[in-house]
C-alpha positions in Angstrom: -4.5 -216.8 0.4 -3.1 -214.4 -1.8 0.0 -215.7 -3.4 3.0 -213.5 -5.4 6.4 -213.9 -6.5 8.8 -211.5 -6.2 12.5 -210.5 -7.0 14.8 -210.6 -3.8 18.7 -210.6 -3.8 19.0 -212.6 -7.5 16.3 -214.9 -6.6 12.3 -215.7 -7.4 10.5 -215.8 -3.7 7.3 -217.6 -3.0 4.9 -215.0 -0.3 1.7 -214.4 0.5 0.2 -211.2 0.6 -2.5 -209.9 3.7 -4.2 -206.8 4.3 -3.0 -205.8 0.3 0.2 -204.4 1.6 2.0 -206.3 3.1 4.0 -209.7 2.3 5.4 -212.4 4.1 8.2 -214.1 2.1 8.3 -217.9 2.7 12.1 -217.3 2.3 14.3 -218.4 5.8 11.0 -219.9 7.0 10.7 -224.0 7.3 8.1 -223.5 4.5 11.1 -222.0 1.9 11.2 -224.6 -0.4 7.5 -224.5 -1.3 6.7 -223.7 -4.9 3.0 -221.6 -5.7 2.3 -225.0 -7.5 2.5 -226.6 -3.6 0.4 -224.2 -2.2 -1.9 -224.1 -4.7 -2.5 -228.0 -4.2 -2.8 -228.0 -0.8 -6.0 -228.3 1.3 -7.5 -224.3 2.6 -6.6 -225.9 6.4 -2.5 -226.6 5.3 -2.6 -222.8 3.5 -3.9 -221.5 6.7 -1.5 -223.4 8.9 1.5 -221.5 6.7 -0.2 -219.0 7.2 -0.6 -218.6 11.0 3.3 -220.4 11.5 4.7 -217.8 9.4 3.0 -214.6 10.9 3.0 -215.5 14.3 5.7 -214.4 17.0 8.1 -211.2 17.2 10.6 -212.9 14.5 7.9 -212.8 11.5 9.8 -211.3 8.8 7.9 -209.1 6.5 8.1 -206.6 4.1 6.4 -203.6 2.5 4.4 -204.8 -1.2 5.0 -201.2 -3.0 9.1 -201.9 -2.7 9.2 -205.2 -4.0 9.2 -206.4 -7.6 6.8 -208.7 -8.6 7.1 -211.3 -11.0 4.9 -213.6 -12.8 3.1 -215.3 -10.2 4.3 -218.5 -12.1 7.2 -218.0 -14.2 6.9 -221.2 -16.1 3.9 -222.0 -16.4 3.5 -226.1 -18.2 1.2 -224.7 -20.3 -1.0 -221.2 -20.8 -4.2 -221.7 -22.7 -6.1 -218.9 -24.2 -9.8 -218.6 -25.0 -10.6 -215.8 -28.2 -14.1 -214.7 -28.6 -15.4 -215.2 -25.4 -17.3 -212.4 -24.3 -20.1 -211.9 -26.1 -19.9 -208.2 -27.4 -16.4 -208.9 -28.1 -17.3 -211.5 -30.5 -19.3 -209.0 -32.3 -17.3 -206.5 -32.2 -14.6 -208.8 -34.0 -17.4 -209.6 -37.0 -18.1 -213.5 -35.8 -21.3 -215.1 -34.0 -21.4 -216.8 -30.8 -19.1 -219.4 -31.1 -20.1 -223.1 -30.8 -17.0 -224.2 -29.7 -14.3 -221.9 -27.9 -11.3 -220.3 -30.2 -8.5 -221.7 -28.3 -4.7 -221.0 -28.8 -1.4 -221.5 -26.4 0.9 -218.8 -25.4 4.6 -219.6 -24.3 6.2 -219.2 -20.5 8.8 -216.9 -22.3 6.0 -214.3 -23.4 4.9 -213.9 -19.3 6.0 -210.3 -17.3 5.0 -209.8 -13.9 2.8 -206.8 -13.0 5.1 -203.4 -13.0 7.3 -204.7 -15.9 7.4 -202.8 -19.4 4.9 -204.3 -22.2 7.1 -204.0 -25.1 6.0 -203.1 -28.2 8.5 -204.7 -31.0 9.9 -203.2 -33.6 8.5 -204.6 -36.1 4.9 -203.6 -35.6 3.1 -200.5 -34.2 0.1 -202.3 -33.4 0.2 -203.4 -29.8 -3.3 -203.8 -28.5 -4.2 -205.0 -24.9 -6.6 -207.4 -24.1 -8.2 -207.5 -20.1 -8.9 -211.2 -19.2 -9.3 -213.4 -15.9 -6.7 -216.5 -15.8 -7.5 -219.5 -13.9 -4.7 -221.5 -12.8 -5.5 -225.4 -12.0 -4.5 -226.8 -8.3 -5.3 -230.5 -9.2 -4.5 -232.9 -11.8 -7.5 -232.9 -14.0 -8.8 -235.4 -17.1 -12.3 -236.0 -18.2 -14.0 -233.6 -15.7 -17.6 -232.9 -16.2 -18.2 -229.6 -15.8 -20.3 -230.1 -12.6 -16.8 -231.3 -10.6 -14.6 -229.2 -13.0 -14.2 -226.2 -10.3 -13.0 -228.5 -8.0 -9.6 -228.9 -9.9 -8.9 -225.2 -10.0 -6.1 -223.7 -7.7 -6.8 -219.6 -8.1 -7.1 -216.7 -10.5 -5.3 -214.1 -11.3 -5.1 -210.8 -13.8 -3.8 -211.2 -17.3 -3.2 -208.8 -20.0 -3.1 -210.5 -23.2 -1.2 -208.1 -25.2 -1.4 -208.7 -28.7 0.4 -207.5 -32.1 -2.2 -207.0 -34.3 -0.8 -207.4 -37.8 1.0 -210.6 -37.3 -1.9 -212.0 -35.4 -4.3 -211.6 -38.5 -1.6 -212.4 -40.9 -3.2 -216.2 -40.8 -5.9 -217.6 -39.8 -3.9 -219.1 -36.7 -3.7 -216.4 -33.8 -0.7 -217.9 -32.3 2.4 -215.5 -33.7 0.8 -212.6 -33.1 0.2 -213.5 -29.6 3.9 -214.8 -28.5 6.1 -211.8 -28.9 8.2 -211.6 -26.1 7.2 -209.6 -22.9 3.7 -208.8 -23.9 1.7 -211.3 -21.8 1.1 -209.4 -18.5 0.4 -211.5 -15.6 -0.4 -211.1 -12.0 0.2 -209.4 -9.2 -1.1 -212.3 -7.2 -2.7 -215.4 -7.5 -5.9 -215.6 -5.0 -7.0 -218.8 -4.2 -10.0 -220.4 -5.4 -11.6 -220.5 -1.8 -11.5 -217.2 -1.2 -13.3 -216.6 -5.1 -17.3 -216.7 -6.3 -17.3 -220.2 -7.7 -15.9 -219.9 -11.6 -15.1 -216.5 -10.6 -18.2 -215.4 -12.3 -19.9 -212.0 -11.2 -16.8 -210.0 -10.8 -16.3 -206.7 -12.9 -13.3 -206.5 -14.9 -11.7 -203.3 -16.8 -8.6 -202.2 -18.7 -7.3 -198.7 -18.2 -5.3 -196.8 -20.8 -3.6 -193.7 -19.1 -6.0 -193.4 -16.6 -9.4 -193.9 -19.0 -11.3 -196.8 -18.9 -11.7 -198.7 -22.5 -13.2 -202.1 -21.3 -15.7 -202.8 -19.0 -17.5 -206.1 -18.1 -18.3 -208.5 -15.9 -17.0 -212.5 -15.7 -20.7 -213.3 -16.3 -20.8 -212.8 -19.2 -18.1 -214.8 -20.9 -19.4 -217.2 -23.8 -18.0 -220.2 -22.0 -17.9 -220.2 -18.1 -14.7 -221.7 -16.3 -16.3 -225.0 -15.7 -17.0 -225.4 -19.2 -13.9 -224.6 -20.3 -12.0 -227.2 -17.7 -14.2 -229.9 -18.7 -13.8 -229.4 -22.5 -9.9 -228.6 -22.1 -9.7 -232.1 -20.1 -11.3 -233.9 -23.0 -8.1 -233.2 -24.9 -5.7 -233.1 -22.9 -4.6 -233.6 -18.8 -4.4 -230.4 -17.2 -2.1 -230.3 -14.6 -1.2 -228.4 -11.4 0.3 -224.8 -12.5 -1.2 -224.6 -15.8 -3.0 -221.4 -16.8 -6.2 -220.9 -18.5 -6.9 -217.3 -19.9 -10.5 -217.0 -20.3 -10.7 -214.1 -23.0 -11.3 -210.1 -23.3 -14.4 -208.0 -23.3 -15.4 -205.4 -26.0 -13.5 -202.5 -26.3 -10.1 -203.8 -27.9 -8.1 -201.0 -29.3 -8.3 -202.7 -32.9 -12.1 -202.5 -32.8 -12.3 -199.0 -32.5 -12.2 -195.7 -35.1 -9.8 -195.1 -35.0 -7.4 -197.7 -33.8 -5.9 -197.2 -30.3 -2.0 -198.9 -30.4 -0.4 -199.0 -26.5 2.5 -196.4 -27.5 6.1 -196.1 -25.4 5.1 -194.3 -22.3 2.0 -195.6 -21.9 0.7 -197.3 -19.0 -2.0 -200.0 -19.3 -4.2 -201.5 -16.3 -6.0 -204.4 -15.8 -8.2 -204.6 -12.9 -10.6 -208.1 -11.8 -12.6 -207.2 -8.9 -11.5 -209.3 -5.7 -8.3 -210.2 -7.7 -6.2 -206.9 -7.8 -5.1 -204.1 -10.4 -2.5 -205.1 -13.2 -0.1 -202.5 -13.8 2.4 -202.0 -16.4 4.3 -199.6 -18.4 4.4 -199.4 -21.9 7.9 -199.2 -23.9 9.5 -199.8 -27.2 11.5 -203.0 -28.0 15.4 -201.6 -27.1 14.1 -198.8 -25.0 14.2 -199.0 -21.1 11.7 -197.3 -19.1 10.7 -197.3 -15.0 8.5 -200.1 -13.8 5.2 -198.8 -12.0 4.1 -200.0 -8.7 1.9 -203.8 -9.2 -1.0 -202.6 -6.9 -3.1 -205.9 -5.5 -5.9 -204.2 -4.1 -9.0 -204.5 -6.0 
């Protein structure tokens, strides 16, 4: 299943999304008080059986993707975890050795746009870099999972952007400031659940896109610490519970890392794209301006 949220008359609506175009809201159906959190913990057979009630018979409502706009698949997330440094080339790139242990830091609900939304680059700082990385969002309750069992606690994945301000991230030796200014933690279009995934997601290519040229590539195979690894040494620490995001960390190519430096500037648009997940679109604009949203294509 492929799950989004979307704006509709004032409200945040729970669909699903098939054939990449079209969604069925789970609004006026018997299924419209289901949260993604409920769908993500049910069993593949219940998903399907929402699936096949709500599609079926002349009265199934539906509605074009490109004319809707998306949210956050999950606007509040309980918590969003971040891996740095864990791709190996980016890990280089950023002057530090394989880690041992992964870099991890916490991102707040209130820094979380939905695909199409403007990235907004404060005014305080012109360096606003982007960051391509795969989030995992966790279906069951987990604690103390090895990492052999750890997969079977995950709910989906999904695109993020990690947008980060350069100069207040490095301005301690703690990433978290620079990485919480408001609306510049892109995130979505859909969440596609783990059943219909390679197991850790691993394998899949994953870009970003800067006006059309491509400034990361990789592939989910090579992160530092795989998704199972990651669960099990989260869960060591702390319970993990359904609806809590994991963002597994960028690939080389960061604009900071490059000579020169490439900022995202207003006008800009930025794209993240996970193969078998979707493309992450979003428009780039200054803190106080407004600008247009771009369509949140799915299809990857």
């Amino acid at each position: 299943m492929r799950i989004v949220t979307f704006h509709h008359e004032s409200d945040a609506c729970v669909g699903f999304v098939l054939n990449d175009r079209t969604l069925f809201p789970l609004t006026g159906t018997p299924f419209a008080q289901l949260s993604v959190t409920d769908l993500l913990e049910m069993s593949v057979r219940g998903r399907q059986d929402i699936v096949d009630a709500v599609t079926a018979g002349s009265q199934a409502v539906s509605l074009p993707l490109d004319e809707v706009q998306l949210l956050p698949p999950l606007s509040r997330p309980g918590k969003i975890i971040c891996l740095g440094l864990n791709y190996f080339d980016h890990a280089a790139e950023s002057g530090h050795e394989k880690p041992e242990y992964p870099s991890f830091f916490l991102r707040t609900a209130d820094s979380l746009i939905g695909a199409g939304q403007p990235i907004v680059r404060p005014a305080c700082s012109e360096q606003l870099d982007y960051e391509a990385e795969l989030a995992v969002i966790m279906g069951q309750r987990c604690r103390h999972a090895a990492p052999e069992e750890a997969l079977s606690y995950v709910g989906g994945y999904s695109c993020f952007n990690d947008g980060s301000i350069r100069d207040f991230q490095h301005k301690t030796s703690q990433w978290t400031i620079g990485k919480n200014f408001d609306a510049t933690g892109a995130f979505g279009p859909v969440i596609v659940t783990a059943d219909e995934m390679p197991p850790g997601a691993s394998g899949l290519k994953i870009s970003t896109r800067l006006n059309g040229k491509i400034l990361q590539q990789d592939n989910t195979a090579n992160m530092v610490f795989t998704v199972a690894e990651a669960i099990a040494m989260l869960s060591r620490c702390m319970t993990l519970f359904p609806g809590d995001v994991i963002a597994m960390g960028t690939p080389a190519g960061v604009g900071s890392a490059r000579r020169p430096p490439i900022w995202m500037r207003h006008g800009d648009t930025v794209e993240v794209a996970i193969e078998g997940i979707g493309h992450l679109r979003n428009p780039i604009c200054d803190e106080g301006e407004r600008t247009g949203q771009v369509p949140g294509r799915t299809s990857a």
